[in-house]
C-alpha positions, 0 to 999 in steps of 0.5 A, a space after each residue: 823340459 822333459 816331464 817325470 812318469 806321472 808329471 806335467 811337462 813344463 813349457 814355455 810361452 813360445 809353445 801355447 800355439 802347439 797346444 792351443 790351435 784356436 788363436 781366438 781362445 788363447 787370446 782371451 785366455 791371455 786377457 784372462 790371465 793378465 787381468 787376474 782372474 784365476 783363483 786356487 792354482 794347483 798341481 797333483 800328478 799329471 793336471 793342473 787345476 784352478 777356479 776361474 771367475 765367471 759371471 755368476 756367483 761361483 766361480 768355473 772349476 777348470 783342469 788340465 790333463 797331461 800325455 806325452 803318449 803317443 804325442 806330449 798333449 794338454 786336454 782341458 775341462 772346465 764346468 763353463 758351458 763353453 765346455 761342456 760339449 767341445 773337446 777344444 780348449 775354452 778360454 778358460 783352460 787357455 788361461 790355466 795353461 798360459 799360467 803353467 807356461 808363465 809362472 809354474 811355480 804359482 801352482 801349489 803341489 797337492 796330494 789329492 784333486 781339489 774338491 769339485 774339479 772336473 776331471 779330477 779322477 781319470 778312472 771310470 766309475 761304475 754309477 747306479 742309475 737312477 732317479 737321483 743320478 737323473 735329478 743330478 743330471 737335470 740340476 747340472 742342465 739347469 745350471 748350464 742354461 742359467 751360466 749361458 743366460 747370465 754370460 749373454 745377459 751381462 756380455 750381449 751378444 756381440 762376441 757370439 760366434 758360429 762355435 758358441 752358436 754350435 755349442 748351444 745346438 749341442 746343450 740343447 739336444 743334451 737337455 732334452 736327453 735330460 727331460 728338460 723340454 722347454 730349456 731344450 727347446 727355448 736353447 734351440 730357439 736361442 741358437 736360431 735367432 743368433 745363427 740368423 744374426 751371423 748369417 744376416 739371413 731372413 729377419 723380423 719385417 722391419 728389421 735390417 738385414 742381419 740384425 737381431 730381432 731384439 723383442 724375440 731374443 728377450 722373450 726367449 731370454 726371459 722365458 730360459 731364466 723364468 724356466 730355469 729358476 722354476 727348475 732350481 726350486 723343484 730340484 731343491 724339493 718344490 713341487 711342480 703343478 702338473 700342468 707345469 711338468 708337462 710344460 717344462 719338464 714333460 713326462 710319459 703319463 700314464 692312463 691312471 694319471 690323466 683325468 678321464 673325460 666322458 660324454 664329449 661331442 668333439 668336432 675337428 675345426 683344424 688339423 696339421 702337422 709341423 716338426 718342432 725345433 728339436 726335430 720331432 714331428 707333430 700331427 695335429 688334430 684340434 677339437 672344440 667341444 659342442 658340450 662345453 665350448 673348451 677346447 682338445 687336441 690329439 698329437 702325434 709326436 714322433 721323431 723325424 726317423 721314425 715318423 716317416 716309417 709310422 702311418 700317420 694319425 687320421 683327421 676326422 674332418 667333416 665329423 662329429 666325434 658324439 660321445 666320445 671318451 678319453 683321458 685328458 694330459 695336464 696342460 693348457 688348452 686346447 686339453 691334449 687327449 688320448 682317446 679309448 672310445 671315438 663315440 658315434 662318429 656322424 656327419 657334421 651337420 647345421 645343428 652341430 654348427 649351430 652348438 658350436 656358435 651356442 658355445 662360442 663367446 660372446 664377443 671380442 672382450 671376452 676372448 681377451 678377457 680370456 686372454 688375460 687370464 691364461 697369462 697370468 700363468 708366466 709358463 702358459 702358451 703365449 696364446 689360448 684357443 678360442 672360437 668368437 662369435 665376429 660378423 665382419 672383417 674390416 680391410 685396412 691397408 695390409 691387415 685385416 681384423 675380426 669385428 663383432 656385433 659391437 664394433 670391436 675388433 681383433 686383429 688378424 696376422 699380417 699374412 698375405 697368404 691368410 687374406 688368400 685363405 680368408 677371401 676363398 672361405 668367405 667369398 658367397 658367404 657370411 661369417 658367423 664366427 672365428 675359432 683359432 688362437 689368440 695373443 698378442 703381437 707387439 701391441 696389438 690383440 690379435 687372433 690367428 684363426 684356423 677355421 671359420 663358421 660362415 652361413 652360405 647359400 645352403 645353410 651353415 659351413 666349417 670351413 678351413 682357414 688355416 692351411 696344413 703345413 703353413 705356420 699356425 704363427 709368425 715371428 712378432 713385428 720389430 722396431 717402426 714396423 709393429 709401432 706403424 703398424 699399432 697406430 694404423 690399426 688404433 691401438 691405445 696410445 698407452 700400448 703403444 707407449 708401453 710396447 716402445 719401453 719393452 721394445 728398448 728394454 730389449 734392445 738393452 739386453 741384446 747389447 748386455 747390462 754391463 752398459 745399463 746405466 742411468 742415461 738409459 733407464 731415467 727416461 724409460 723410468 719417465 715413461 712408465 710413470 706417465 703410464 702409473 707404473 710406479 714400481 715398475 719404474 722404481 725397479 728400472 731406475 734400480 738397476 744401474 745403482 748394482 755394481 755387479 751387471 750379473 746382478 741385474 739380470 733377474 730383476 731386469 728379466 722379471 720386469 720385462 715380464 710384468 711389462 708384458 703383462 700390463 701390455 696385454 692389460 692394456 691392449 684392449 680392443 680396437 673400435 671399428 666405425 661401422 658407419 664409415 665403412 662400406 661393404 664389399 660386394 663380393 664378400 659380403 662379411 667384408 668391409 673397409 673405409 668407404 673410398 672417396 672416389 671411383 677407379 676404372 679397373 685398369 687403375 684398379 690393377 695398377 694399384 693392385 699390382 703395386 701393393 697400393 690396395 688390397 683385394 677389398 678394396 679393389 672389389 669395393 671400386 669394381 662393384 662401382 665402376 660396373 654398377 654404373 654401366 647401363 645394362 645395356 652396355 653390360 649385354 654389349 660388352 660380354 667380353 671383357 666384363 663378364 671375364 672378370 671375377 670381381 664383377 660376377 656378384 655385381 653382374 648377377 644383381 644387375 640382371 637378375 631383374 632384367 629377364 629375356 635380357 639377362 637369359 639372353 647375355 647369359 646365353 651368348 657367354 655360354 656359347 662362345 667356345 673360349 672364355 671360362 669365366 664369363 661362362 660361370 658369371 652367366 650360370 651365376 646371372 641365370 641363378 640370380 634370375 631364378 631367385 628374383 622370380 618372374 616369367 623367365 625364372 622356368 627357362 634359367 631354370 631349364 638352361 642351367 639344368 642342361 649345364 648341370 648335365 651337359 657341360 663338358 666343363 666340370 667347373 660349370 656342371 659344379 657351379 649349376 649344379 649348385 645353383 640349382 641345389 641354392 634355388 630348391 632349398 631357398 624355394 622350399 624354405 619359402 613353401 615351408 620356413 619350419 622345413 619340409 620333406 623337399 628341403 630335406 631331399 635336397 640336403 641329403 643329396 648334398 650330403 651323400 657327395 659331401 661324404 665322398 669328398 670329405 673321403 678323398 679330401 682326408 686321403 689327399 690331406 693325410 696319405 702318407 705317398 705321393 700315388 695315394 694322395 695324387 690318386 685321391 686328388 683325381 678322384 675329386 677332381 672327377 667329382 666336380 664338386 665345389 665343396 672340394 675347393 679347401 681341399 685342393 687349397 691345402 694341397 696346392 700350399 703345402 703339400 710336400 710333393 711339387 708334382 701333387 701342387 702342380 695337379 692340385 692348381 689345374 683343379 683349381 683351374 678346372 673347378 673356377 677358383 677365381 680366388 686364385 688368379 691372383 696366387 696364378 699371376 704371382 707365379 708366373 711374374 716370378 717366371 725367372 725365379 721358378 719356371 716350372 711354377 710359372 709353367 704351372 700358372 701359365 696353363 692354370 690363368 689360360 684354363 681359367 680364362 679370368 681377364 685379371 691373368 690376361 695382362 701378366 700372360 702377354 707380357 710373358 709372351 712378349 718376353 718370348 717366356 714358353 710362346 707355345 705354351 703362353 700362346 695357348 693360355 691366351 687363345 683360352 680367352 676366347 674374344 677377350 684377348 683379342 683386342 689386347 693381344 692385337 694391342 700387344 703386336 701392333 705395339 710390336 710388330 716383330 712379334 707377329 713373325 712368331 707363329 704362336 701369335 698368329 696360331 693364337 688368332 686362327 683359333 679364334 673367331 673368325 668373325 671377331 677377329 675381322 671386327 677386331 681390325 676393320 674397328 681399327 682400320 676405321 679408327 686409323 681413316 685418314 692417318 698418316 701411319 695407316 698405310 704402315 700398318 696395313 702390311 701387319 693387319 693384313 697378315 694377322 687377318 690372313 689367319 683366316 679367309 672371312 677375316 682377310 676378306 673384310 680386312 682387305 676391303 676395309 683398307 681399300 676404302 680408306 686407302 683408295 684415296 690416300 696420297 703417296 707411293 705407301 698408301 697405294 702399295 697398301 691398296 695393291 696388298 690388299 687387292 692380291 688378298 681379295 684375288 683381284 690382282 695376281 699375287 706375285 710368285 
């Protein structure tokens, strides 16, 4: 039928599908309109109008407006937040239709729109502007967010699909036009989680693939609806702590605002930058005051467009900030400041360290007794900022943790890339104190450090832990993952029994309250009595006995948050058993369980390479193995063992007293033209020579003198050159323990290059090009200081630009960063993933010359990966690829028709490659198969006339004899190679 001017045009149920495209919404719409719950049915003009009942307590006010021009058409509004930013139709305006198709004359004709209906009033209606438009529009955020947890709270998240994902991404940016900072920002996390679970993309350690971190999506729930009713309260006229609006309202505060903070001493522990969910780019310096012990920030916060566009903030790494000025925003710590006076900026030195450990706490219970005080707040940070005074980091399979002088301990983030950071920032060094933040993961008290206060051969250091650009924090551990991994830490029983309820509780909520009922909540009701949890489990038991599921969402949420407040109550500190513990040589801050036996360094590897050991342990069974060798043997075998940087400390205490031996060993590994890490073991054995004193401390003295200025190596004009700066400031220390003029010198020499590089390092940390930060990298490159090593770090893992990753890893390599061979190794494995990465590593592990890398470099050559390039890498080794790359062609023959392989053995020494066969050929003496062999030795020996010689010879006396047409053929060969028999033509 036709409609009159002004008049909505009857349909029939044959032409919903004209109308209503989305089959998905005119099904439930149907649903909807058959199970009876569409309320006050009205017509006036050209819209139709109802209320539809919803899961909250008032119901969604719902219209249709008519248009036959240019096309007859029906538009929906309605006040759910399906609807709120879709322009198609919700299943609430499909049922208002199906009722006008069905039944017409169910709809009461009115003379005015019903009170409250959305698009009651087509016309355009000039609104004032102003702070109580503002506070409706806040309140009408507030409203939605609460409607979207209700809905998701009683339905779980089931039915979700990517168009309800969509519409919660466009809620979000509406909120933060609104000013609601946290709601917007928690939305966005919310459509994350979801969009993850649809996609069955990258999930929480332990879950499946494609499942819901179930603990994250209910903090996320809980902290929308806490915010949400929070909000509600203030719009109604609550005030708000300050604190708490810049927390979850946020505003522009002014100068006379904030509170003004004088007289601060603020040296930067950490600085980075990240964007934000909603797509804000923040840069990021941390401070800890030398005064006060508490805790600052300097942000810069900008949208994505304009940050790259805005010079960004500098860092002031390597400086103490001594009477600075500034006016402090509301917030939790770390205390946001705007500075109006930096004081007088001075280089950070041991006394300004030294404050920083005056000011740290105590130990491990008082940073969670800070902890626990900061959450007491339901609208703080999930973690607070700390610096703890710890000496010890306990290895214990995949995590690590902080121990201080009692025994207690904090854990670390199961982070591979942290153990990384941690092993280059404590190797040579002992640990004095963590600074960074701490929380709870799952059960567990854990601290995500960002700096590290260590005390090294030449005083105190700050050294970076956290790298700019990585998360400062993971997603929390799901399901058997954090329960396994609480109980191999030794977490309380009670934490963990308490984290298990939490954790069902939140399985609960994924699937939606309709279906809590009391089979589900009588035994987790148990369990938290076990723990006297009386009310909390009078609560729970509750909750099934409301007949409305929406009912029960705010109790259920309240409920999971007192449980996490008891969680972080009852998640003490763990007890760390010093006396079953071992140190590890090579980080002496480091220990684990002391193992029950000793594995030779190929088992070592193996383990290594299968993720059965981590690299304490690892150091643990190589400090064993080497200290049981003779130093005989050690001298003997220069190669492979002074190749390898696990056995350097072990290496230079064994010939420390040793003398002539040790200067001559060291000698030996410094004149070999390859093989770069047993070059840096030999400066480390003439240092160690030096300290231990006696007749031949004035020729190591001497020798590493002439690698500090000689060496073309920068790598090793760097470690002499700090070598002989550790030997002048511990002899000086010795002449005069209270200081000294010389010992003075000595640091402000140190600290003339330490200024420099901290220069550059900023540059290279914080330039906005690429050009600028590769130019800044050259330059310290140039430098050859060790001190540079964090900074390449940074660059290499997070620096935006691939080709400044790339320059960074080869100063990596160039400067003796042992600590990265295994990073090295990883790359190149992936050779099939990333081939430029292992291109990168491939150069890198050959510059380095350290034996780990030499395993994965010949399987890449036997894989025919880059043979130039692999071939090279391996020719770096010097003697100590010899035996295994033989070993490698001799199990493959074919491999010696490449010209890389015999490339590689021309440009050895002649002399240990002949050694290197004749050894073989002696070993082989009156085997069937040496006749075999004999044709590809004497091709690899012809790569050079002193080895050909010596190899030919050898085979004649252990061929001359031998039966068989074989074994004189092979004596045949060999003749022709000595020039006593014609070689054929």
């Amino acid at each position: 039928m036709s409609a009159a001017p002004g008049d909505v045009k009857r349909i029939g149920a044959g032409e919903l599908r004209a109308f209503i495209q989305d089959a998905g919404e005119l099904k439930k719409g149907t649903l909807l309109y058959d199970g009876g719950q569409l309320l006050n049915l009205a017509r006036h003009e050209n819209k139709l109008f109802c209320d539809a009942k919803g899961s909250g307590a008032s119901p969604y006010k719902v219209s249709l407006v008519y248009s036959d021009a240019p096309a007859p058409a029906f538009k929906g509004r309605c006040s759910c937040p399906a609807r709120t930013f879709n322009t198609a139709f919700c299943k609430h305006a499909a049922a208002l239709l199906i009722a006008w198709a069905r039944a017409p004359e169910s709809f009461a004709v009115s003379e005015a729109p019903p009170p409250g209906a959305p698009g009651g009033d087509t016309a355009r209606k000039s609104v004032k502007k102003g702070s109580a438009n503002a506070q409706a529009m806040m309140k009408s955020g507030v409203e939605q967010v609460g409607t979207l947890v209700r809905e998701l709270g009683v339905s779980g998240v089931a039915t979700i699909g990517g168009d309800r994902i969509e519409q919660m991404e466009k809620l979000a940016e509406a909120l933060r036009e609104n000013r609601l900072r946290r709601l917007s920002a928690r939305t966005l996390d919310l459509a994350a989680l979801l969009r993850g679970q649809a996609a069955g993309g990258r999930q929480a350690r332990g879950a499946p693939r494609g499942a819901l971190p179930a603990v994250a999506y209910a903090n996320v729930m809980a902290d929308l609806l806490l915010t949400a009713r929070k909000l509600e309260k203030h719009l109604a006229g609550e005030p708000l702590d300050d604190r708490h609006v810049e927390e979850l309202v946020g505003k522009t505060w002014k100068a006379s605002d904030r509170k003004p903070a004088e007289g601060l001493t603020l040296i930067e522990y950490a600085f980075s930058t990240r964007t934000t969910s909603d797509d804000f780019v923040i840069r990021e310096s941390r401070f800890i005051d030398l005064e006060s012990g508490r805790h600052f920030s300097e942000k810069q916060i900008l949208p994505v467009f304009l940050a790259k566009r805005t010079d960004p903030k500098r860092s002031f790494a390597g400086e103490v900030l001594a009477g600075a000025r500034a006016t402090t925003y509301p917030g939790y710590p770390p205390l946001r400041v705007d500075f109006s006076d930096l004081g007088d900026k001075r280089p950070l030195d041991a006394g300004a360290l030294e404050s920083v450990l005056a000011r740290a706490l105590p130990d491990v219970g008082a940073a969670l007794a800070a902890l626990q005080e900061h959450r007491k707040d339901v609208f703080a940070p999930d973690l607070v900022p700390v610096a703890v005074l710890t000496d010890t980091l306990f290895a214990r399979g995949a995590r690590l943790a902080a121990v201080d002088d009692k025994g207690e301990a904090l854990h670390l983030p199961d982070d591979p890339a942290l153990e990384e950071r941690l092993a280059g920032s404590l190797r040579d060094a002992r640990l004095r104190a963590l600074l960074g933040d701490v929380g709870i993961d799952a059960a567990l008290p854990t601290l995500w450090p960002l700096a590290a206060v260590v005390e090294g051969p030449l005083g105190l250091e700050l050294r970076p832990v956290f790298e700019q650009g990585s998360a400062a924090r993971g997603g929390p551990l799901e399901g058997s993952a954090w329960n396994a991994a609480a109980r191999e830490a030794g977490a309380s029983p009670a934490a963990i029994a308490l984290g298990e309820v939490r954790e069902e509780l939140a399985e609960a909520l994924v699937t939606g309250l309709t279906g809590l009922g009391a089979r589900a909540t009588d035994p987790l009701a148990a369990r938290l009595r076990d723990l006297r949890l009386e009310k909390q489990a009078a609560l729970l038991q509750a909750l099934p006995q409301r007949p409305e599921p929406a009912d029960r969402l705010d109790d259920f949420i309240k409920l999971y948050q007192v449980l996490e407040m008891a969680l972080v109550r009852l998640a003490g500190a763990t007890q760390i058993d010093r006396a079953s513990t071992e140190r590890v040589p090579t980080y002496e801050s480091v220990a684990v369980a002391r193992p029950d036996e000793t594995l030779s360094p190929d088992e070592v590897a193996r383990r290594r390479a299968a993720g059965a050991m981590n690299r304490y342990v690892a150091a643990v069974h190589h400090a064993r193995y080497y200290a049981s060798l003779p130093a005989s043997e050690l001298v003997a075998s220069i190669f492979p063992i002074w190749a390898d940087g696990t056995a350097t400390p072990t290496i230079a205490r064994t010939f420390a007293p040793l003398g002539a031996e040790a200067i001559a060993a060291a000698e030996k590994a410094l004149t070999v033209k390859a093989g770069r890490v047993a070059k840096l073991t030999a400066v480390r054995v003439l240092q160690a020579v030096v300290l231990h004193g006696g007749p031949a401390r004035a020729e190591a003295t001497a020798m590493l003198g002439k690698v500090a200025e000689h060496a073309k190596d920068a790598g090793l004009r760097a470690l002499a050159r700090d070598a002989l700066d550790v030997i002048d400031v511990t002899q000086l220390t010795h002449a005069a323990p209270s200081g000294g003029p010389g010992n003075d010198a000595v640091r402000a020499r140190r600290a003339a290059r330490l200024g420099r590089v901290h220069e550059l390092a900023k540059t290279l940390g914080a330039a906005p090009t690429k050009e600028e930060r590769l130019e800044a990298l050259k330059a310290l490159a140039e430098l050859g200081d060790l001190a540079a090593l964090p900074a390449f770090r940074r660059a290499f893992y997070a620096d935006a630009s691939r080709e400044v990753r790339e320059e960074a890893a080869y100063a990596l390599a160039q400067l003796g960063d042992v600590e990265m061979v295994e990073t090295f190794v990883r790359m190149l494995a992936s050779r099939g993933v990333d081939e430029r990465e292992a291109k990168i590593a491939a150069y890198a592990l050959g510059f380095l010359g350290d034996v780990r890398g030499l395993s994965e470099l010949l399987s890449a050559y036997a894989d025919g990966y880059k043979p130039g390039i692999v071939a090279d890498a391996i020719r770096a080794f010097g003697p100590v690829a010899l035996t295994p790359l033989v070993d490698l062609i001799e199990a493959r023959p074919e491999l010696a028709k490449r010209a890389a392989a015999l490339d590689a053995l021309k440009k050895m020494d002649d002399t240990a490659v002949a050694a290197c066969l004749v050894e073989r050929i002696e070993a082989r003496r009156g085997d069937a198969d040496l006749a075999d062999k004999a044709p590809l030795y004497l091709k690899l020996a012809d790569v050079h006339a002193h080895s050909r010689r010596e190899v030919a010879t050898a085979l004649i006396s252990a061929l001359s004899s031998a039966p068989g047409k074989e074994a004189q053929a092979a004596v045949k060969a060999a003749q022709k190679a000595l020039g006593v028999v014609k070689r054929s033509k």
